[in-house]
N, C-alpha and C positions, 0 to 999 in steps of 0.2 A: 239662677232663677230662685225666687225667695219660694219657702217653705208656703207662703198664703197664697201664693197664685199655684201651688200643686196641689191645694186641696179644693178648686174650682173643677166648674166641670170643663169638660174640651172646649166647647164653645166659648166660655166665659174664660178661661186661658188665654183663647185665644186676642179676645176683646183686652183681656188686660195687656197681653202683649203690645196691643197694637198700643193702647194710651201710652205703654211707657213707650215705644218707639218715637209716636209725636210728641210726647214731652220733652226727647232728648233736643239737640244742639246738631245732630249729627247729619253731614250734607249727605251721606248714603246711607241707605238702610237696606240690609238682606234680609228676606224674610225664607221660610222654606216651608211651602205649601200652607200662606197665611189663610186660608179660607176655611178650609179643613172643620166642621164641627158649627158654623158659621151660620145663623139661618140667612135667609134671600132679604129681608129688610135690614137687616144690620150690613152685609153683605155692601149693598147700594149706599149705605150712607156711609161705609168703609171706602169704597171706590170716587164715592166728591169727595172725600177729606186729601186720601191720597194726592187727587188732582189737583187741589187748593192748594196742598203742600209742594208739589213738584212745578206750580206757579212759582214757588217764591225759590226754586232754583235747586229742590231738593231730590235725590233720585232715589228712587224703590227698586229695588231688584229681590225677585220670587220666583223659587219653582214653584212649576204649577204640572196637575195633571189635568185639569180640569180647562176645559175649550174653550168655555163663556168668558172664562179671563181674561183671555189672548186680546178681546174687543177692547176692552180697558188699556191695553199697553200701547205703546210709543214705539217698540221694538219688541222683535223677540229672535231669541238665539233656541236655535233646536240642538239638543246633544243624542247623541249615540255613541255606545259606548268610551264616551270619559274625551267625547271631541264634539266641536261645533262643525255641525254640517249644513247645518240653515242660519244663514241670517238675513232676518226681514224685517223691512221698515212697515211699518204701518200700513201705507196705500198698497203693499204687496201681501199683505199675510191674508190670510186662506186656512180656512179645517183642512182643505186637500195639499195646500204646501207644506201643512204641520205634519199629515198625517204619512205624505209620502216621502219626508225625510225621515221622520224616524223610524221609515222601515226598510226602503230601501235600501240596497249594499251597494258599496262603492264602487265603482267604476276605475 
């Protein structure tokens, strides 16, 4: 990370992060917990760039703690300790399939 995007504030960290990620080339991109710091209108115009870019064949992959996000994804995979115990597509995800896998014990 270059020394001028550490002396932003979180928000604006953040916002730089994402320009260099769409500036890159790269068909994937990880983020981890890209929202963090974010207000609600940068937020919304961050989730159509996303979508625009993953038109043209690009994938985003993010943890998130945050619920609201989950509506923006294509999939989501739920971890528990250091394992995938939910995977859901789109027309199956749910706050209550999110919420009762990562709490539930395994069977």
């Amino acid at each position: 990370m270059d020394d001028n995007i550490l002396s932003l504030s979180g928000g604006n960290q953040q916002k730089a992060l994402f320009a260099r990620a769409f500036g890159s080339e790269a068909e994937i991109v990880l983020m981890d917990d890209p929202m963090r710091g974010v207000d609600v209108g940068t937020k919304q115009e961050i989730y159509e760039m996303i979508r625009a870019e993953a038109g043209k064949d690009r994938t985003f992959l993010w943890y998130t703690t945050e619920m609201d996000e989950l509506k923006h994804c294509d999939h989501v995979y739920v971890f528990r300790n250091g394992r995938i115990v939910a995977d859901l597509a789109r027309d199956e995800l749910s706050e209550e399939k999110v919420l009762h896998s990562s709490f539930e014990e395994a069977s």
